[in-house]
N, C-alpha and C positions, 0 to 999 in steps of 0.2 A: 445677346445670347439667351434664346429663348430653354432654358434650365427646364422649365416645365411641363415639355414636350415628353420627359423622361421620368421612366419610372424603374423599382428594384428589379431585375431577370432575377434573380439569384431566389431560393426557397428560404426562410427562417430553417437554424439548422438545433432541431432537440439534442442538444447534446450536454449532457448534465456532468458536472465535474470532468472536465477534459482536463488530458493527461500531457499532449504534446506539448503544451508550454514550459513544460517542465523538461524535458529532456534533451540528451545533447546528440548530435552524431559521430559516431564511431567507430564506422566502417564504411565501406564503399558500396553502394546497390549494386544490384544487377544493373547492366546497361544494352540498352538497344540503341542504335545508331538509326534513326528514319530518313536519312541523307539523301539517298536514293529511292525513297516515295515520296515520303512527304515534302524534302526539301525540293527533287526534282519535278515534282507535279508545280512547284510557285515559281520557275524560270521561266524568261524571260524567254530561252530557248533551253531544253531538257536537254539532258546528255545524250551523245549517241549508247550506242552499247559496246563500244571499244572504251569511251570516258568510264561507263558503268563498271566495268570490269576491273580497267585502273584503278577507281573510287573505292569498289569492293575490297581490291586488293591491300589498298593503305589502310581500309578500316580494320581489316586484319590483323595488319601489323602494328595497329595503334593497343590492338588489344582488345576490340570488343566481341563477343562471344555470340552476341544474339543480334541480326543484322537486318532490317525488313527492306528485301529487294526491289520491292513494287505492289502492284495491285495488274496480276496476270490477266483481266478480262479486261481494263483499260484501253491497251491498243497492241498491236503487233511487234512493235518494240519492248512492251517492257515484257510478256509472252515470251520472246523472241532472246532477251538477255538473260533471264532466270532458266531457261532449257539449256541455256550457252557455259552457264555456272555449272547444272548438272551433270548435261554430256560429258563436258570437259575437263571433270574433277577440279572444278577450281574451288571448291568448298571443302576447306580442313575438319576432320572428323569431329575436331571438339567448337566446333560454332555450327550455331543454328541458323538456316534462313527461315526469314520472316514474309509471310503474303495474306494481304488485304484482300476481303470480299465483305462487299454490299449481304444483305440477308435475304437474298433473291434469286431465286433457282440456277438460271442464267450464269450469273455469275460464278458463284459456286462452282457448277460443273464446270464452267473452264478453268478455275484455281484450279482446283484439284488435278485437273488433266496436267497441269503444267507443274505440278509436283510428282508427276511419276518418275522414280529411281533418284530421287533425294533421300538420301539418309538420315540427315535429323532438320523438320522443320518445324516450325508453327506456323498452325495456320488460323486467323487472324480476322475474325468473325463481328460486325458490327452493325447497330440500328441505330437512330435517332429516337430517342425516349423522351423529350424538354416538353415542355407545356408548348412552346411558340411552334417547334419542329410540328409536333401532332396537328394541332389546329390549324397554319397554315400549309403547310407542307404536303405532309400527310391525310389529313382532315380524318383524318382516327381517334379513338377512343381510346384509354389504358389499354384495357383487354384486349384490342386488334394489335396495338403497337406491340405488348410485352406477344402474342400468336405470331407477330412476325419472328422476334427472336425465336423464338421455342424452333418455330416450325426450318427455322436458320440453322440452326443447332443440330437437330434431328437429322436435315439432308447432310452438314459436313460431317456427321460423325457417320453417318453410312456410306459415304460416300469414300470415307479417310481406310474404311474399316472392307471396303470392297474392292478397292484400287491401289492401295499404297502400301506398302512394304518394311517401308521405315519408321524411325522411330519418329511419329509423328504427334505433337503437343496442340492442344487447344488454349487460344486467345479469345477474349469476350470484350468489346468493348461499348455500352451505352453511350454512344455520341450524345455530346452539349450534358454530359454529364452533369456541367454542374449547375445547367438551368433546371435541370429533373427536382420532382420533388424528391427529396431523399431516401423515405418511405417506400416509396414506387421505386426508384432506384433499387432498392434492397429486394423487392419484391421480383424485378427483373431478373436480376443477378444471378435472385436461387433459383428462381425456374429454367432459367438454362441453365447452370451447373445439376440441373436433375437429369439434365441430358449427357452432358458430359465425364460426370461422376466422378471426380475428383479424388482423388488418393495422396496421403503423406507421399508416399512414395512417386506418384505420378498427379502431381501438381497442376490445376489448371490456372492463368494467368488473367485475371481480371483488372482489364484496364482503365481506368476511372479519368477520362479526360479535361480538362477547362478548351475544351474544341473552341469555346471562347472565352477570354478573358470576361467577369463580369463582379466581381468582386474587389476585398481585397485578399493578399494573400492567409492571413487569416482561415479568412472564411474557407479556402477551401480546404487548410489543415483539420478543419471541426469539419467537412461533408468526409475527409479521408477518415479520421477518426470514427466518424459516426458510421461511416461501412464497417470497417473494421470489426466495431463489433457489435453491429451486427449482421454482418452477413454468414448464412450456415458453415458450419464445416470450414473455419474460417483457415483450421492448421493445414488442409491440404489447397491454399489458394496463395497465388504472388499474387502479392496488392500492385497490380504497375500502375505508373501515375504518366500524364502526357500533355505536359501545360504549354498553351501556348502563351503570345505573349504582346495580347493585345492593348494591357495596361503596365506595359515594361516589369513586370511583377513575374516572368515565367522561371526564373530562377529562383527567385525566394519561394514563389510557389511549390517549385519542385523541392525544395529544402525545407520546407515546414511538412509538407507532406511525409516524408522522411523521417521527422519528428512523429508525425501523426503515425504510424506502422507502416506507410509502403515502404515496399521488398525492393523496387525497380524504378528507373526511370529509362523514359523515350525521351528523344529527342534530338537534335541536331549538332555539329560543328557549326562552332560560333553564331550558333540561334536562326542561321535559316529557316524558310518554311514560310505558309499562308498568310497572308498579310502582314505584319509585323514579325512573323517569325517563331521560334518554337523554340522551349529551353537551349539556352546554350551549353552541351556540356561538356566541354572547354572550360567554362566557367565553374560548371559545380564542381565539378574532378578537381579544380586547381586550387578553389574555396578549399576543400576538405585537404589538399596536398598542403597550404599555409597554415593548418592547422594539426599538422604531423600525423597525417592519416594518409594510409597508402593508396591512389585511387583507384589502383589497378586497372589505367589504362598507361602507355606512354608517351606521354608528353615533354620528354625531354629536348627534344625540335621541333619548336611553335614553329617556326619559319618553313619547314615543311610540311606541319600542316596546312600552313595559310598558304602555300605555294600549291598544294594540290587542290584545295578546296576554289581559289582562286580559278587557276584552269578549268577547273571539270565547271563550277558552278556561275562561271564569267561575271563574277558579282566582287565587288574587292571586300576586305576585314577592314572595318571605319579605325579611323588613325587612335580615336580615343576608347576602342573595345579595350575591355577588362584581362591581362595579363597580354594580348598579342596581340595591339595595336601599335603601330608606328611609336607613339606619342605616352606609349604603358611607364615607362621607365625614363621619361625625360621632366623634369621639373624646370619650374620657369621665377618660380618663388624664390628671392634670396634667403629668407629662412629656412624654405626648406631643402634647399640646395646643399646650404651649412650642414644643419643635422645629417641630412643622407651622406656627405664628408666623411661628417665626423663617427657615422656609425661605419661604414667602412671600412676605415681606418681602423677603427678600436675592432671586429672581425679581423679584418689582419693580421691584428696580433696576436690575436686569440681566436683560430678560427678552431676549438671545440667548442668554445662554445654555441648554445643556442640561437636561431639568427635571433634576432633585436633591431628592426629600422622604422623608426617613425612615420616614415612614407612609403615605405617599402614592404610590403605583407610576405615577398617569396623574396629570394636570391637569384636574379635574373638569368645568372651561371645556368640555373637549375634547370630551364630549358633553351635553354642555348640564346639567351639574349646578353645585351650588357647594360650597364647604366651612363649609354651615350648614345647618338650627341646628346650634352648637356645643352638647354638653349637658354640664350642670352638675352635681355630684353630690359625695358629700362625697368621695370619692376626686379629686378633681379641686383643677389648681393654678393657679397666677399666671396661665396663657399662656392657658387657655380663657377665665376671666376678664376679661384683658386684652381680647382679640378680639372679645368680647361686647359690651364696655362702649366700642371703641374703633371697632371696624364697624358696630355697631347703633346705636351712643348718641353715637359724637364725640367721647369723651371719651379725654385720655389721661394716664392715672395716675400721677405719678412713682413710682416701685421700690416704695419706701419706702411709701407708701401702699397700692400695690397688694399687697405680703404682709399688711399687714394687713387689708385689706376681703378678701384670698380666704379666708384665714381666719376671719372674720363668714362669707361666705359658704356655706364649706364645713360650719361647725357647722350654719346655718340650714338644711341638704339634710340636714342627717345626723338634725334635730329632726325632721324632715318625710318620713324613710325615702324619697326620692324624687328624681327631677333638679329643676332648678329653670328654668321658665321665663326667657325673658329679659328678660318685663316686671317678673317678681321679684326679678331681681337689679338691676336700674334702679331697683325699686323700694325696696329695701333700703339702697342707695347715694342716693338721695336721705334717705331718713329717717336714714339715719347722721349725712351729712356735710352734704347741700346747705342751704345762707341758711337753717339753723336761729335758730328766736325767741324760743327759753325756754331759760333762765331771761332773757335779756336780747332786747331787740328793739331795733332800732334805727328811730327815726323819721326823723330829718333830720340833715346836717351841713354843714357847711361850711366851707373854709380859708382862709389866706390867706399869705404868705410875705413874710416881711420879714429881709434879712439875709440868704439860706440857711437861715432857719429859721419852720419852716412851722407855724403854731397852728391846730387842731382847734378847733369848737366842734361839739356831739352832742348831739341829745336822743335818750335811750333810756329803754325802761322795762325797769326788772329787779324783779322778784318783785310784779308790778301797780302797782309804782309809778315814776311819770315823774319823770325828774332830767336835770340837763343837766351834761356833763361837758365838761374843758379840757384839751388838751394840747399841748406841743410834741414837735417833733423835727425828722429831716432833711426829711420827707417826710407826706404824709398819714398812711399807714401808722402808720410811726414814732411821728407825734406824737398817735395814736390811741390808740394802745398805752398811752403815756406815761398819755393819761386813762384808760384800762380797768385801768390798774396801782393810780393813784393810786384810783380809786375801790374799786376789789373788794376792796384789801389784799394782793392776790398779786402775788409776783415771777415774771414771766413774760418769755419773749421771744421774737420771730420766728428759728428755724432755718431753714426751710424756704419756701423761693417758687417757685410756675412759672404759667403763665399760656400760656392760646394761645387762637384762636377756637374755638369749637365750630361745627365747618362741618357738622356731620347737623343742625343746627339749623334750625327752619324761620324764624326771623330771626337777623339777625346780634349773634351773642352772643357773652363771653367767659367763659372758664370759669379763674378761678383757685383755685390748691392752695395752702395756706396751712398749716405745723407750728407748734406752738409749744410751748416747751420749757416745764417746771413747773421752777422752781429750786429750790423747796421740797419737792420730790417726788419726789427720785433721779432728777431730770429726763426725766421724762416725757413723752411726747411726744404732743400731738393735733390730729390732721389737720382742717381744714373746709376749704367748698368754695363760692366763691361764683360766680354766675352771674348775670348783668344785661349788657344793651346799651352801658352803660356800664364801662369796663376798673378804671378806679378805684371804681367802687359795688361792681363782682366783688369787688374786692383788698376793701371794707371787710366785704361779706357774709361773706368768709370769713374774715375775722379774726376777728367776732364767731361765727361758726359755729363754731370751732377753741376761744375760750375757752369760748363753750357746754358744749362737751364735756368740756371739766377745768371746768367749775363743777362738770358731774353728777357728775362721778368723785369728784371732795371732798365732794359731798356725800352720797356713798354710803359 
């Protein structure tokens, strides 16, 4: 890898005591949505203008305010869907449409045509200023590059001020802004805002873009800061920022910028856009929502968003994106399966209080997700386990049984190179444990108590043949035992009991956990699990389940 071929794009940035390192974010930016230019100029195939309108209309209802439709001199579709929004009244009084032009006569004129009888737009004025743009692109000088803006500026504001009606706002943006020397950068700025004229009141929108990623994110917090202040008349300007995200950095980017004084961010659902894509902000909005800040968009149904962006944009949400992938809220880690449990759990019971989850930054509730499927794998311990078998199934394991079944189950994912569904792990835990019938089955019983002391009588069959067995003791249990002792010839005995309803059940059942200790065995210990209608048939299913399992073990 020849390293040496490459050298800095990015300019040295003067900027002395910088401020943004030091500060937090506290509120939500303005937001522009470029879904429909920027994102649909990088498809594979563009939307129609029936998609557009659909698209338009969810960005609506997501809550964004300032929307850029297209770039009108483009082609006759995107012309053709921006006239369709106007005609139409599909544009709500309080959002603005946004349209892109080149700083080139041509152009221009037919923006502008294609905003007549819009009531509130921006319109959305741009040159390429970068040291590489000029020399090879352009093969301009400063002064012709910064004459193209001017003379850019000049035609839309006569053009906005001869033809248009509305309430109509100017956008400025130095493309590859942050290959620009900084200096020159500032120098551009104000000389189109001398065109524009800027007012507290009627704000012009200067947008500072990383058209390429070239830095780190840092750096372009200090080129933000360093417009900031300096660029003139700074109180009547929105600082917009428009990262892309070509060194996976366009969210942090847009976040430090934030830090640095921008007013606004561009950008995309789920980071679509030219090459690698353009902030995602999905992402920022849900950063600042886990941090108890309102984002003022709504995001309370990721799954329709990913459901429309999916359609319109034929491109899927990758399983591992940040808050609205497939794979956002699923853990594979046995530790961290446990924790997210056990935080939970403790929410449960106290849900005033604040969230708190180790692995969890939001409350999945929050936008309409949950925290499943859990997936199973042989890296995986007690807690995903647990959650599987106690959310999905009803079931809940005493300790003691559950390190041992996650262990069955973790070898069974590890035989299988794979996660393990959750009907396989159900399924696994039945065949382990549950009203097992071999070597012994149990047909009928019944007791009866005289004294405090309760006599068993059982038919069971063990190894195909029917016998009937007697016991005493305190209890059914007890004096079952007594006959499964006296019959088999083992010393055995109950350690272990718990019992509760199985409420995911679709009738009302009881699920008891039954240990029994081998006394002849280094005292060994084995788990069954009975299950029936009856609380006392549970208790006797899993007695004989439990010795089941130390018959197999002796006879292996």
């Amino acid at each position: 890898m020849n390293y040496q071929k490459y050298t800095r794009m990015y300019h040295p940035i003067p900027l002395k005591n910088r401020e943004w390192c030091d500060k937090e974010i506290t509120h939500a930016p303005i937001w522009c949505s470029v879904d429909l230019r920027d994102g649909n100029q990088a498809l594979y195939s563009p939307m129609t203008i029936d998609e557009k309108i659909e698209f338009f209309e969810f960005l609506v209802k997501l809550g964004f305010k300032e929307i850029e439709v297209g770039f009108p001199a483009a082609s006759s579709t995107e012309f053709d869907f921006i006239r369709r929004l106007i005609e139409e009244n599909r544009i709500p009084d309080d959002v603005s449409i946004q349209v892109l032009t080149q700083a080139r006569e041509h152009i221009i004129t037919k923006t502008i045509e294609c905003l007549k009888g819009a009531k509130n737009a921006i319109v959305h004025l741009y040159n390429s200023t970068s040291t590489l743009q000029r020399d090879v692109v352009f093969s301009k000088n400063r002064d012709e590059i910064k004459q193209l803006a001017i003379d850019g500026a000049k035609l839309v504001k006569e053009l906005v001020d001869a033809e248009l009606d509305g309430n109509i706002r100017y956008e400025y943006s130095p493309e590859s802004f942050t290959c620009t020397e900084p200096e020159y950068a500032v120098d551009v700025v104000n000389a189109v805002n001398e065109i524009f004229c800027p007012t507290p009141d009627r704000k012009v929108i200067i947008n500072l873009p990383s058209t390429i990623e070239v830095a780190t994110a840092n750096v372009y917090a200090d080129q933000i800061e360093y417009m900031c202040k300096n660029l003139n008349n700074r109180e009547s300007l929105i600082i917009s920022v428009h990262a892309h995200n070509d060194r996976g950095t366009g969210v942090a980017s847009s976040e430090l910028a934030l830090l640095a004084g921008a007013d606004r961010v561009e950008g995309t659902l789920f980071g679509n856009g030219e090459r690698t894509g353009n902030t995602d902000l999905v992402t920022v909005a849900l950063n600042m929502f886990s941090q108890g800040i309102d984002p003022e968009l709504d995001l309370s149904n990721i799954d329709e968003a990913i459901a429309m962006f999916e359609k319109c944009n034929k491109m899927p949400v990758d399983p591992r994106h940040p808050y609205a992938g497939d794979m956002a809220y699923v853990a594979f880690s046995g530790s961290h399966q446990d924790a997210i449990k056990k935080s939970f759990d403790r929410f449960e019971e106290h849900p005033d209080n604040k969230w708190a989850n180790p692995y969890l930054t939001i409350d999945p509730a929050d936008i309409g997700r949950k925290y499943e499927p859990i997936m199973i794998n042989s890296q995986s311990g007690k807690g995903g386990v647990s959650y599987v078998m106690e959310n999905k199934y009803g079931y809940t394991l005493p300790k003691k049984m559950l390190t041992e079944f996650s262990s069955i189950i973790n070898d069974l994912s590890d035989e299988k190179h794979t996660v393990l569904e959750n009907e396989e792990i159900h399924t696994a835990f039945k065949d382990t444990y549950m009203n097992l019938k071999t070597p012994i089955k149990t047909y009928s019983y019944r007791s009866q108590n005289d004294d405090a002391v309760t006599t068993v009588h059982a038919t069971i069959e063990y190894n195909g043949r029917v016998s009937s067995i007697t016991g005493t003791g305190n209890g059914p249990l007890d004096a079952l035992c007594a006959g499964l002792r006296r019959f088999l010839n083992i010393d055995f005995e109950i350690c272990e009991y718990t019992e509760h309803a199985l409420e995911r059940s679709s009738s009302s059942k009881a699920a008891t956990y039954i240990a029994i200790r081998d006394n002849d065995d280094d005292a060994k210990v084995f788990w069954g699990v009975g299950v029936h209608e009856n609380i006392n048939t549970a208790s006797i299913y899993a007695l004989v389940s439990a010795a089941n399992r130390m018959l197999d073990a002796l006879q292996k």
